[in-house]
N, C-alpha and C positions, 0 to 999 in steps of 0.2 A: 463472319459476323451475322451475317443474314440468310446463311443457308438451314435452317430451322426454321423461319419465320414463313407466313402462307404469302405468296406473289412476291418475291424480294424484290425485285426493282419497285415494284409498287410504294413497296415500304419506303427502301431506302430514297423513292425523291420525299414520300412526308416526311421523312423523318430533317432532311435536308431543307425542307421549307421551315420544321421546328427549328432548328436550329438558328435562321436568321429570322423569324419571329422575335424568339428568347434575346437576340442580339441586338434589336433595337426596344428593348425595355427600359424604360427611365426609372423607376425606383422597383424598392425589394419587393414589394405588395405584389406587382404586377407581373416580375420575373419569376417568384415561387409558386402562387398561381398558376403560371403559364406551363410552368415547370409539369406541374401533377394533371392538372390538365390534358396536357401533350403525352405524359404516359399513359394515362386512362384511354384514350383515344388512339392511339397508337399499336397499343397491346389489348385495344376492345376488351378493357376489364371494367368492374361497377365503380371497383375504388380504386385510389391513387393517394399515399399519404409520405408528408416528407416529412424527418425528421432531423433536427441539425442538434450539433454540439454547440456550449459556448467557447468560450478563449480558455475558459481553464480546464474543458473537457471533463468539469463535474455535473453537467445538467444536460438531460438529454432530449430536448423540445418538439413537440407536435406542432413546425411552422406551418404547414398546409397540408387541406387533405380536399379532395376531389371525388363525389359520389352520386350514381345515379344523374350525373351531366349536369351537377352544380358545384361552386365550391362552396366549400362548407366555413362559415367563422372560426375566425381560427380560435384556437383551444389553449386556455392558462397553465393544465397540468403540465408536469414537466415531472422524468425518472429524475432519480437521485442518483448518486456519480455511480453505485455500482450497479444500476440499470436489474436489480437481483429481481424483480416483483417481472418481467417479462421474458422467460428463455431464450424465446426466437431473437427478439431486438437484443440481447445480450450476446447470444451466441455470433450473431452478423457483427454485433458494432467489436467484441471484444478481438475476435479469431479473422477478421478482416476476411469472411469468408460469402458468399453469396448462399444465400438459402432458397430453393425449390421445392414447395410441395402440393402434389397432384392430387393426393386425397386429405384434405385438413381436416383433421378427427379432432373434435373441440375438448373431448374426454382423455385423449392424451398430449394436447398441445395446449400450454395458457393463451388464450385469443381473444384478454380483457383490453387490449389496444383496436382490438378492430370493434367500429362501432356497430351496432345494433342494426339489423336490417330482416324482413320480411320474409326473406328466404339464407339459410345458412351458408357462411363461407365455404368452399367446398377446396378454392386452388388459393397457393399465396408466394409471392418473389418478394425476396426483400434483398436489396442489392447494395453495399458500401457506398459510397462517395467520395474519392481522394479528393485531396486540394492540391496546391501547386508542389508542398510538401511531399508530395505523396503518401499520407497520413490521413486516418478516415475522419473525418468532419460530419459525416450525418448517412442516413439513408436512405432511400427509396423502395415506399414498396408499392406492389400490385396486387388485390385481389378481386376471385372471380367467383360466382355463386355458381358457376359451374365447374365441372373435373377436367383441368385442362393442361398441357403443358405449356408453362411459361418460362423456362427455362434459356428460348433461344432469343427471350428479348433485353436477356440480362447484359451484355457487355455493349447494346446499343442506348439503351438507356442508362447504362453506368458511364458511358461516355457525355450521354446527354445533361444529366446531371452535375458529372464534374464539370462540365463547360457551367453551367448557372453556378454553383460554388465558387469559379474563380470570375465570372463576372459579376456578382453578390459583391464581393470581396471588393472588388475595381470599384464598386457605384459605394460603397460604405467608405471608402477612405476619398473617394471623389466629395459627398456631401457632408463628411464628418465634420470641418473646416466650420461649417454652417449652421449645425444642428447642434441643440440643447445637447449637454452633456448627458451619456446616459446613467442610469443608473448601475449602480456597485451590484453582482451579482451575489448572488448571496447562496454559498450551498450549503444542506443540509446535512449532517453526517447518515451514513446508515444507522439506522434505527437498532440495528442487532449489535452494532457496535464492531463488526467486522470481525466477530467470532471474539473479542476481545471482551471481558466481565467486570462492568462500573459503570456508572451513572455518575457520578462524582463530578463538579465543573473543570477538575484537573484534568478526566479522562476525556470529559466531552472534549477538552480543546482539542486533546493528540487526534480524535476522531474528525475533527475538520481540518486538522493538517493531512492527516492521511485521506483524507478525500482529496485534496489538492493532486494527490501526485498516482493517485490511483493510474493512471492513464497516461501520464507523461513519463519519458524514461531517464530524468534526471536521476542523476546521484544524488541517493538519502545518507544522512547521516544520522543514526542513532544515540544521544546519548543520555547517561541514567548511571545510577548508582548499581552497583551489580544486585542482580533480585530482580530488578523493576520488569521485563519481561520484553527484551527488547530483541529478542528471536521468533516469540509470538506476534511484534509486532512487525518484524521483518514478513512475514508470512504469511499476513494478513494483505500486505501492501504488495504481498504477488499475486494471492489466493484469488483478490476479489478485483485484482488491474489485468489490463490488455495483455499478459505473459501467461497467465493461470493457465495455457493449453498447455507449455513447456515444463521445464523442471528446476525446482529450485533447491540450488545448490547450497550448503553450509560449509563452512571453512573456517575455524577457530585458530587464529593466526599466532597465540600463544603455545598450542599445542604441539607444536614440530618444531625441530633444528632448522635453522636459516636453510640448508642444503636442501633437508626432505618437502619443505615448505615450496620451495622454489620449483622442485619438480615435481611435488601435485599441483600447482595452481599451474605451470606454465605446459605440463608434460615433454616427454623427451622422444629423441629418436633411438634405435638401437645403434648401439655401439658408441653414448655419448659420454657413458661412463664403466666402469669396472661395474658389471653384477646387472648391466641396460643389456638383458639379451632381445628384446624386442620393443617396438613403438609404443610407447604409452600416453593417452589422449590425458592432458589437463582438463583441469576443472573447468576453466575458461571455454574449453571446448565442449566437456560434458552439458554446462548452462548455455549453450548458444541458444537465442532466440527467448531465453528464459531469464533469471534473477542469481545471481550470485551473489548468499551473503558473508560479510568478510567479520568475524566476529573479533572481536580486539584487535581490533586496527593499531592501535597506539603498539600495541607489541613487535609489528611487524619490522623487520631489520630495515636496515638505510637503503641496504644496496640493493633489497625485493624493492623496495617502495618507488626506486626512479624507475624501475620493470612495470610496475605497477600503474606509473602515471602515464608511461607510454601506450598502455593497452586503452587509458580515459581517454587521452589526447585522439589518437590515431584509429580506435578499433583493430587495434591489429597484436599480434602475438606470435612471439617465434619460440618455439620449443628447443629446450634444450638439446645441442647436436645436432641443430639441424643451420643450415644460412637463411634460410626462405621463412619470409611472414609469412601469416595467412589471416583475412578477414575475420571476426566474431562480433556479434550481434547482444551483448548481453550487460543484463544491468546491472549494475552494482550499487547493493543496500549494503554499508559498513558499520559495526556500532564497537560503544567501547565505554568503558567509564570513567578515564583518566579525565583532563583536563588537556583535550591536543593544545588549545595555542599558547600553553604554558609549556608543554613537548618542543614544542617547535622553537620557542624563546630559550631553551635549553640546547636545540641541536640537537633534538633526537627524535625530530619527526621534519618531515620536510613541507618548506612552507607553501610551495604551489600544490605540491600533492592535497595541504591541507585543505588549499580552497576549492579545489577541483572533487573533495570527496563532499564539503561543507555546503555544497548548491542550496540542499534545504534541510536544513538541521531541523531534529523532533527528538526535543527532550521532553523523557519521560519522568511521570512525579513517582517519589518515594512512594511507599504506603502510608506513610505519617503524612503525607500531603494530602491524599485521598482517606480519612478516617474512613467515613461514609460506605466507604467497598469493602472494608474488611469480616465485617460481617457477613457481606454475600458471599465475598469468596471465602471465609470460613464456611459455609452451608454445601457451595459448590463442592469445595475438597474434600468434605466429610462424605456426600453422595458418593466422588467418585472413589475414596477409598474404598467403602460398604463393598461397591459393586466388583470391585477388582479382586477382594476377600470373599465375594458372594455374601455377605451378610446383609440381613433389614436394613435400612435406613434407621438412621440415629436421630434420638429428641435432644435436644438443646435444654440444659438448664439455663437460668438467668441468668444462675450467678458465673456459668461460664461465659455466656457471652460478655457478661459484665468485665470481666478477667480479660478476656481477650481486648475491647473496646480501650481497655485502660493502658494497654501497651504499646511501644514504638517500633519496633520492628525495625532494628537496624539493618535486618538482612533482606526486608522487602516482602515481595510477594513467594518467593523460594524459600523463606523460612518461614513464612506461614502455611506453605503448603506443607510440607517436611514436620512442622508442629501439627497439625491434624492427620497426619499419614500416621504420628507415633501415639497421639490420642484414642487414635480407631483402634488398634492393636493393644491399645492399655485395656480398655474399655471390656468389660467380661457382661453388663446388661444392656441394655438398651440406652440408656442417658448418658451425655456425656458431660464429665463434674470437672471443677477446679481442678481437682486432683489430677485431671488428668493432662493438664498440660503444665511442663518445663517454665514456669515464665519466670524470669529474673525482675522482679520491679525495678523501675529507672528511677522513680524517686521514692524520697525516705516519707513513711507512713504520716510523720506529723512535721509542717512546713511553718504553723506557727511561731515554733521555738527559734528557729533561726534567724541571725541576725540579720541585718545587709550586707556584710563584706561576705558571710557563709551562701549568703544565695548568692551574691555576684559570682565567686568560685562554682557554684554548683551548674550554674547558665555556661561559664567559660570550661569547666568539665566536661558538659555533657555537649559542647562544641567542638571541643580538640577530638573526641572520643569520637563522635559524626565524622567529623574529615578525617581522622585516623583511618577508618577502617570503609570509608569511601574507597582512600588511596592503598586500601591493603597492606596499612601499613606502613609504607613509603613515606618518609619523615619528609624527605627534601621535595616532593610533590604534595605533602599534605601542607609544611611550610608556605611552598611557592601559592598555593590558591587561597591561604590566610593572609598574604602580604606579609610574612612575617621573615628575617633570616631565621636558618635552623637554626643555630645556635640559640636565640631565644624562646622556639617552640623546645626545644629539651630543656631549656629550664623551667617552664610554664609547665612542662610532662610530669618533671620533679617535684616541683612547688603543691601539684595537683593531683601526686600519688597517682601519676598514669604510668603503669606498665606497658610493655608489650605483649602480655598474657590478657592485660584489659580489653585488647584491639581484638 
């Protein structure tokens, strides 16, 4: 730990006086402080700035910073959960990695966190902070206006740190008892939306759920009507959380036979079946350290699904043909569009699995929930047609946007994209007209003439027809989430001239 450092014994007794300094601190002021202080001083650098998480690991705060042999007031700004406006602080807090650099080029590194000084930063350590979890809680950094290595002060001062983090920790649940309740913290969604396209108050919310879990590795659960985009949204909540170095896995649980199912997600060894000439790594394994997402979960067999909960429960996974588990590290984001705890009320989903997958459910809105969006992302899909055919960008007439504006989109965001993909291709000038899109109007031209019993049917019509084709179909699950027996939803089907060509 000290053999890089200039006179080690030197070091190591101040550093050992720091340590019972920081040890008898009475509140947080004094011990953060002391904290950035003791590294500036320590590692003879100008600055010293700590930076901590809160509880939900979506804000990332400048508690103290230490410059020129004073400390500085401390500072209101605070990153937003995916810390994206800072590289360096992103790349340390995300990849739990220590960063070192000896020559800091301000032209290729962003260095809008270190504050403004007279002569330019030249050196910079910025070093993790575990807590008793072993999980990063904040960081520590060091800079120097000279070109220096500071590299060998990094696991003494990352030790010196997590000691004030778990005594931080000790003196906040010591005077909590005491103290005025704090305040709700409150986080902002990213701004860009997480690569995700709407403004809409339906999407802003999904955007402050997924700020929630950016960073913690619970299990997400996804759900939404098919369309809603809940692979984009899986991917976003890897892209822009603590796993984005790793790799994120897809796995559509509808799409294979219980058998093949079983042995891509768990993999096998050789010789465990007829046609196993050799070892083959599961998915489980391919995502280690990374995101696995499980797409139609509701599809998955009975008998994968208690496999399934073993690997949430335990961390652990045993391949098929083989006796021996082995560790894996990986998170699991699941989505689907049934109705699981109607599945489960049925027996055909299992009900611990259910809650073990349901940690933090994020349901996503139709596109008839978000009107608001359909026009941007009309505009978006039309660019990205253009450009995949190489052609100009396309003018909008009114009256299609009008056309579009006035429709439901029972299929969501995927049949709106699919509608401008066959638009582009219609399209022989530059404008793009009524003409050129498929739309079926949902209601009839003139609502006047109708009586009240014709509207009541027409509202219960276009209700069955919604959950019909929700549940793809599936009578006895589109019944169950109406509170209805089937047998009265097929006469309601009847009475209301719904086919199954309607669905």
């Amino acid at each position: 730990m000290f053999s890089q450092v200039p006179q080690p014994l030197r070091y190591a007794e101040a550093l050992l006086q720091r340590f019972a300094t920081l040890a008898r601190a009475s509140n947080s002021d004094a011990l953060l402080g002391g904290l950035v202080e003791s590294a500036a001083q320590l590692s003879g650098s100008e600055l010293s700035q700590l930076y901590l998480l809160d509880d939900t690991h979506t804000r990332l705060t400048l508690s103290a910073e230490w410059q020129d042999g004073l400390l500085q007031p401390r500072a209101d700004a605070s990153l937003s959960s995916d810390y994206d406006g800072e590289q360096l602080l992103q790349y340390c807090l995300c990849q739990n990695q220590t960063l070192s650099l000896n020559e800091l080029d301000s032209s290729l590194h962003q260095t809008g966190f270190l504050p403004e000084a007279q002569q330019p930063w030249r050196s910079l350590l910025c070093q993790p902070l575990l807590d008793e979890q072993k999980g990063v809680s904040g960081l520590l950094l060091i800079a120097s206006q000279r070109s220096r290595e500071l590299q060998g002060f990094a696991d003494s001062l990352g030790h010196l740190g997590s000691f004030v983090i778990a005594h931080l920790h000790l003196l906040q649940r010591l005077h909590s008892p005491h103290d005025e309740p704090s305040a709700p913290v409150v986080s902002t969604a990213c701004a860009s939306g997480y690569g995700l396209i709407g403004d809409s108050p339906a999407m802003r919310s999904v955007y402050q759920l997924i700020s929630k879990v950016l960073h913690n590795s619970v299990s997400v659960l996804l759900v939404g009507e098919t369309g809603t985009g809940k692979e984009l949204v899986a991917r976003a909540i890897h892209d822009c959380g603590s796993r984005r170095s790793k790799a994120f896995v897809v796995q559509n649980c509808a799409s294979l036979p219980e058998n093949l199912l079983e042995s891509e997600l768990f993999g096998y060894r050789k010789g465990a079946f007829s046609g196993a000439d050799r070892d083959h790594q599961g998915l489980f394994d391919a995502a280690n350290g990374g995101t696995l997402f499980l797409d139609e979960i509701g599809d998955m067999p009975l008998s994968l699904q208690a496999k399934l909960l073993r690997v949430l429960q335990e961390g652990e996974v045993r391949p098929l043909g083989s006796t021996r588990t082995h560790k894996v590290d990986v998170r699991i984001v699941s989505a689907t569009h049934h109705n699981l705890r109607s599945l489960v009320e049925e027996g055909r989903f299992r009900e611990d699995l259910f809650y073990r997958l349901s940690h933090f459910p994020i349901e996503l809105p139709p596109l008839r929930a978000r009107a608001e969006d359909i026009l941007r992302l009309a505009r978006h899909f039309a660019v990205e047609a253009a450009c995949f055919l190489q052609r100009d960008a396309y003018r909008w007439s009114e009256a299609a946007l009008d056309h579009l504006a006035e429709y439901t989109f029972p299929g969501n965001v995927r049949e709106l994209k699919g509608m401008i993909a066959r638009a582009v291709l219609l399209c022989e000038g530059n404008e793009l007209l009524p003409e050129h899109f498929s739309l079926h109007p949902t209601t009839p031209a003139d609502d006047n003439s109708m009586n009240l019993r014709e509207r009541l049917e027409k509202v219960e019509r276009s209700l069955l027809l919604d959950c019909l084709r929700k549940n793809r179909g599936n009578q006895t699950s589109a019944a169950s989430e109406l509170g209805l027996p089937r047998r009265t939803l097929l006469y309601r089907m009847q009475r209301l001239n719904i086919s199954p060509a309607d669905v």
